[in-house]
C-alpha positions as CSV (number, residue, x, y, z in Angstrom):
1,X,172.3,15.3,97.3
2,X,172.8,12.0,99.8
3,X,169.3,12.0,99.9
4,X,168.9,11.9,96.4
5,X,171.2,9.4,95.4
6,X,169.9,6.8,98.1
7,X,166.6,6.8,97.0
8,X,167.5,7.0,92.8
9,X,170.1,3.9,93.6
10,X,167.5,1.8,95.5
11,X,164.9,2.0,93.0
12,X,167.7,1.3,89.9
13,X,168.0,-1.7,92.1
14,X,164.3,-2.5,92.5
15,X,163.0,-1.0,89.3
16,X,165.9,-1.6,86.7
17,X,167.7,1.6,85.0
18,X,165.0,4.2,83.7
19,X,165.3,5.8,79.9
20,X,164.1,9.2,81.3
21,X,163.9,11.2,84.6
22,X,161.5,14.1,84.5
23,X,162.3,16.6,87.5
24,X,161.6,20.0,88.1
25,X,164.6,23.0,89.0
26,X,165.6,22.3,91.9
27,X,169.4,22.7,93.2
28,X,169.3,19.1,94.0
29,X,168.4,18.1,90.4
30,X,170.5,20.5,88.6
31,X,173.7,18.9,90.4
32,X,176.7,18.5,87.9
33,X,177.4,15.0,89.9
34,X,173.4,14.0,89.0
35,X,173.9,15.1,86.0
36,X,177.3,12.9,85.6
37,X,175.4,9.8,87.1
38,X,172.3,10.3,84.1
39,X,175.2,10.4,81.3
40,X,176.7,7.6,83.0
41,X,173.5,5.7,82.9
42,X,172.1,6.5,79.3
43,X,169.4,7.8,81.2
44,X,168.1,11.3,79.4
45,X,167.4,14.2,82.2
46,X,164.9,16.1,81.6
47,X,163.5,19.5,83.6
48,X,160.0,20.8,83.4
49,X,159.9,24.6,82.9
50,X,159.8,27.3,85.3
51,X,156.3,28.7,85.5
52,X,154.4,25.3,84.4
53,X,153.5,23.5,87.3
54,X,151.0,21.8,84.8
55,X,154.0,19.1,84.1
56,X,154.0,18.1,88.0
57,X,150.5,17.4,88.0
58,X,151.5,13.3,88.4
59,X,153.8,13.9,91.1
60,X,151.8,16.1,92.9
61,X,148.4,13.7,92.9
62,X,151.1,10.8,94.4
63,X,151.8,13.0,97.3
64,X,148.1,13.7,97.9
65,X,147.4,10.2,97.7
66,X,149.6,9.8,100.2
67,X,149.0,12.9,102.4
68,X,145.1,11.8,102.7
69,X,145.9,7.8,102.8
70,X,149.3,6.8,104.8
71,X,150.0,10.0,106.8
72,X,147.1,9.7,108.9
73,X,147.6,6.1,109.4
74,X,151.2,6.8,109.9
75,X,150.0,9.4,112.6
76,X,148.3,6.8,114.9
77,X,150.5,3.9,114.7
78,X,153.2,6.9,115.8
79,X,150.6,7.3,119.3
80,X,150.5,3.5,120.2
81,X,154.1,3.3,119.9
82,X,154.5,0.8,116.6
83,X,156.4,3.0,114.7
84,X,159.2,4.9,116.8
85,X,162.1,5.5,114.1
86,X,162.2,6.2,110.5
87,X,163.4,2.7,109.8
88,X,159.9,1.7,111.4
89,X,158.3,4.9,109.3
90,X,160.0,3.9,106.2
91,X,158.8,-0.1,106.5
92,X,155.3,0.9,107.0
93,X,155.4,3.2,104.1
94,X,156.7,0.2,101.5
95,X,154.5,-1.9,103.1
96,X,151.3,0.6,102.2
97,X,152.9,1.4,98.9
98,X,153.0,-2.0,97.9
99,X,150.1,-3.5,99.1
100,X,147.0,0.0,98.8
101,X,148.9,2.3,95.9
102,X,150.3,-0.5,93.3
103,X,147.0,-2.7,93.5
104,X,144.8,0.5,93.4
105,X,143.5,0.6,90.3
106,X,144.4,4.2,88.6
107,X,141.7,6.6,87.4
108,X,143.9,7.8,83.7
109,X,144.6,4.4,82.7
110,X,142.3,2.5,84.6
111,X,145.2,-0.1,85.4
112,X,147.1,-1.0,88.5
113,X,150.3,0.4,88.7
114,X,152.1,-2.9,88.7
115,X,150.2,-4.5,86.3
116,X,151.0,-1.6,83.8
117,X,154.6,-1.9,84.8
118,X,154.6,-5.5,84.0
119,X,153.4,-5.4,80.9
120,X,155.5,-2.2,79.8
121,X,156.7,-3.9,76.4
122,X,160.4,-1.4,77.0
123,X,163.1,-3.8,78.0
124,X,164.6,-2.8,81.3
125,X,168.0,-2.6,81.9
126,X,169.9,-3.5,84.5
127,X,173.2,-3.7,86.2
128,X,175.3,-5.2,88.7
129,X,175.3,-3.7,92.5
130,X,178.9,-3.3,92.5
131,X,178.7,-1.2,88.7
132,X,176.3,0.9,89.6
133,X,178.1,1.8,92.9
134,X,180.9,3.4,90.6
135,X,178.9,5.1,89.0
136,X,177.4,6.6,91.6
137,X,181.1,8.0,93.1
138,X,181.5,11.8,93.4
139,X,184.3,13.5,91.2
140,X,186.4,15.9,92.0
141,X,189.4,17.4,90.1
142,X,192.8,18.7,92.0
143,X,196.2,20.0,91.4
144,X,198.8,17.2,92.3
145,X,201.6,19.4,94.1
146,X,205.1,19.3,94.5
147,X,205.2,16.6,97.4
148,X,202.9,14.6,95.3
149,X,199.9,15.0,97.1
150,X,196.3,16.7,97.3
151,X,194.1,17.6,99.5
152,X,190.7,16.3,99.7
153,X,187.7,17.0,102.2
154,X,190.5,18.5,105.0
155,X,192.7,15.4,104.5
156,X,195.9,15.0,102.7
157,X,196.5,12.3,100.7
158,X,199.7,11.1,98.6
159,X,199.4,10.2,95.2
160,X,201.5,8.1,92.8
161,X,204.7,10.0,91.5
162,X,205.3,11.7,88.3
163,X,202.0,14.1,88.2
164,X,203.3,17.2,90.0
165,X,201.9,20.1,89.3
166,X,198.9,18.6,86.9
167,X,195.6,18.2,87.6
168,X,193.7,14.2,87.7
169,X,190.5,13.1,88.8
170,X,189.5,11.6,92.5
171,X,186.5,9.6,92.4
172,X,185.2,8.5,95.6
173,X,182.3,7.3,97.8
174,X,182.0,9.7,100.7
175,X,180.5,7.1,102.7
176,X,183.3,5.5,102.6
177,X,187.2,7.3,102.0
178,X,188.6,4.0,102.4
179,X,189.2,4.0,98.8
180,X,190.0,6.6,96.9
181,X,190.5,6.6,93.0
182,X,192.6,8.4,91.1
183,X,192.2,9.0,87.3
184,X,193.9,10.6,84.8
185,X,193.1,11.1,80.8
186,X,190.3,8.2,81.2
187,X,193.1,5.8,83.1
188,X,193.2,4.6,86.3
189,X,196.0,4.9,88.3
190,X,196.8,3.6,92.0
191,X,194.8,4.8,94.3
192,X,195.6,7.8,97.3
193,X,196.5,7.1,100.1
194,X,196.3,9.0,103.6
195,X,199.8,11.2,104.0
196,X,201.7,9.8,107.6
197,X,202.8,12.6,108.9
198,X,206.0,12.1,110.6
199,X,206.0,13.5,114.8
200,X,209.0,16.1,115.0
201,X,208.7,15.8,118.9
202,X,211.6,14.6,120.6
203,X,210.8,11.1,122.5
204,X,212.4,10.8,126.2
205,X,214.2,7.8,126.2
206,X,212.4,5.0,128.0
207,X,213.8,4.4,131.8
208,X,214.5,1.1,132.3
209,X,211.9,-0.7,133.9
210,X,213.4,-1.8,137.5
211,X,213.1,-5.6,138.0
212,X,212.2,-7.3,141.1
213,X,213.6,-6.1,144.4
214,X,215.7,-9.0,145.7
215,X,214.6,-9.7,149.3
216,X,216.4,-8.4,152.0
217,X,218.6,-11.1,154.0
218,X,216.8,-11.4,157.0
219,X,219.1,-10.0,159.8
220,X,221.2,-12.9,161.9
221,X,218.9,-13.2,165.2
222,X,220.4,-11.1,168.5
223,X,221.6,-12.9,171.3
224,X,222.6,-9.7,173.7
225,X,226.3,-10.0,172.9
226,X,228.3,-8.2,171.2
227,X,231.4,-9.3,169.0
228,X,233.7,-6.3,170.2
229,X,233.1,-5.9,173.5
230,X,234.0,-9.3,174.3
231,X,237.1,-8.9,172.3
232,X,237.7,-5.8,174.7
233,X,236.8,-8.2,178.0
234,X,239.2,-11.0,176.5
235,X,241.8,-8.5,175.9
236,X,241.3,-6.7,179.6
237,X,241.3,-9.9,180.9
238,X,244.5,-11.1,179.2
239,X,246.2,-7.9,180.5
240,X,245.1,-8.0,183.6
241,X,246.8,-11.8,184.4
242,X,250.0,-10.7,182.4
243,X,250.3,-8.0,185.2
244,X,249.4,-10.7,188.1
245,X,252.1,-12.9,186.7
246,X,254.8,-10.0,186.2
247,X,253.9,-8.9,189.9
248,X,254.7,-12.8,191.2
249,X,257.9,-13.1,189.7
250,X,258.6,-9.7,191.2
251,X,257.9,-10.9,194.2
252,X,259.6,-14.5,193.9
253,X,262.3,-12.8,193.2
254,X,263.1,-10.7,196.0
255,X,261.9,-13.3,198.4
256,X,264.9,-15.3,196.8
């Protein structure tokens, strides 16, 4: 369906809105989102029937054309190397399209395509890039539930309050789920937004960061003495005259 609505959006843009689109039974076309986008553009759908190929014969002359014209062409600009992607495939192809199918004059109506589509007397509609990207959103319905929220492509979103337990409309590009609308009995309402889910982990409390280590005071030079050994020296020493003097008077006093 991407596919689809790429290509049916680029030529609205190119070609203007169409009044009908006549497809055959495929899935693709039978889409209730293409359908939605036909409604939206006044566009009328309409489906050959099964067992007629008949009704294809147009379509299927165009991919002829292009089988026996640009395919082979394609083919050997894909050998030297000029056309390595499909953005390189698909340039080539509107180049050819342009330039060998539009100015080839058709054998039914012995016009060039673009010349008959200039002159189509119909008055072709069309509309603003930004318009017909809304209409080209997807739609889905959901059930609002009792948290007010919904659940949309594996994501949970929350919704504005008051709509618990009934069903609105999400329209949405999904492209792009930056934006999704919400709608309810043709009205507009805010839009979703993503669910935060709260963590119900516990959280270690942060250690505090240690700052700088303050430098060391360098350590007071040695000079090879120490402090309390010659406290013990002076203290020997003191001793050791007290008993020299005490031992004079003793003998002093019995020379006396």
């Amino acid at each position: 369906m991407p596919r689809l609505e790429d290509c049916f959006k680029k030529a609205i843009l190119k070609h203007g809105i169409p009044e009908k689109i006549y497809v055959d039974n495929g899935a693709i076309y039978s889409s209730h989102h293409f359908e939605r986008i036909c409604g939206r553009l006044r566009t009328q759908l309409k489906h050959t029937k099964p067992g007629r190929p008949q009704g294809r014969g147009k379509q299927e002359k165009f991919f002829r054309f292009v089988d026996l014209s640009f395919v082979p062409e394609a083919y050997d600009l894909i050998e030297q190397g000029k056309i390595k992607t499909l953005a390189d495939l698909n340039r080539f192809f509107t180049a050819w399209l342009e330039v060998a199918y539009h100015q080839k004059i058709h054998n039914s109506f012995k016009q060039r395509p673009a010349d008959r589509y200039n002159k189509c007397e119909h008055e072709i509609r069309r509309i603003p890039p930004h318009e017909l990207a809304e209409i080209f959103l997807l739609e889905e319905t959901r059930k609002v539930d009792k948290t007010n929220c919904i659940s949309l492509m594996g994501t949970i979103y929350e919704v504005e309050a008051g709509f618990a337990g009934e069903a609105i409309q999400l329209r949405f590009d999904p492209y792009d789920m930056s934006v999704i609308q919400v709608w309810k009995d043709g009205k507009r309402l805010q839009d979703a937004r993503i669910l935060q889910k709260l963590s119900m982990q516990r959280t270690k409390a942060k250690e505090p960061v240690a700052g700088p280590l303050k430098p060391e005071p360098e350590p007071t030079p040695k000079t090879g003495l120490n402090y309390v050994e010659l406290a013990y020296e002076k203290y020997m020493t003191e001793q050791k005259e007290k008993s020299q003097r005490g031992l004079s008077n003793l003998l002093e006093g019995r020379l006396t």
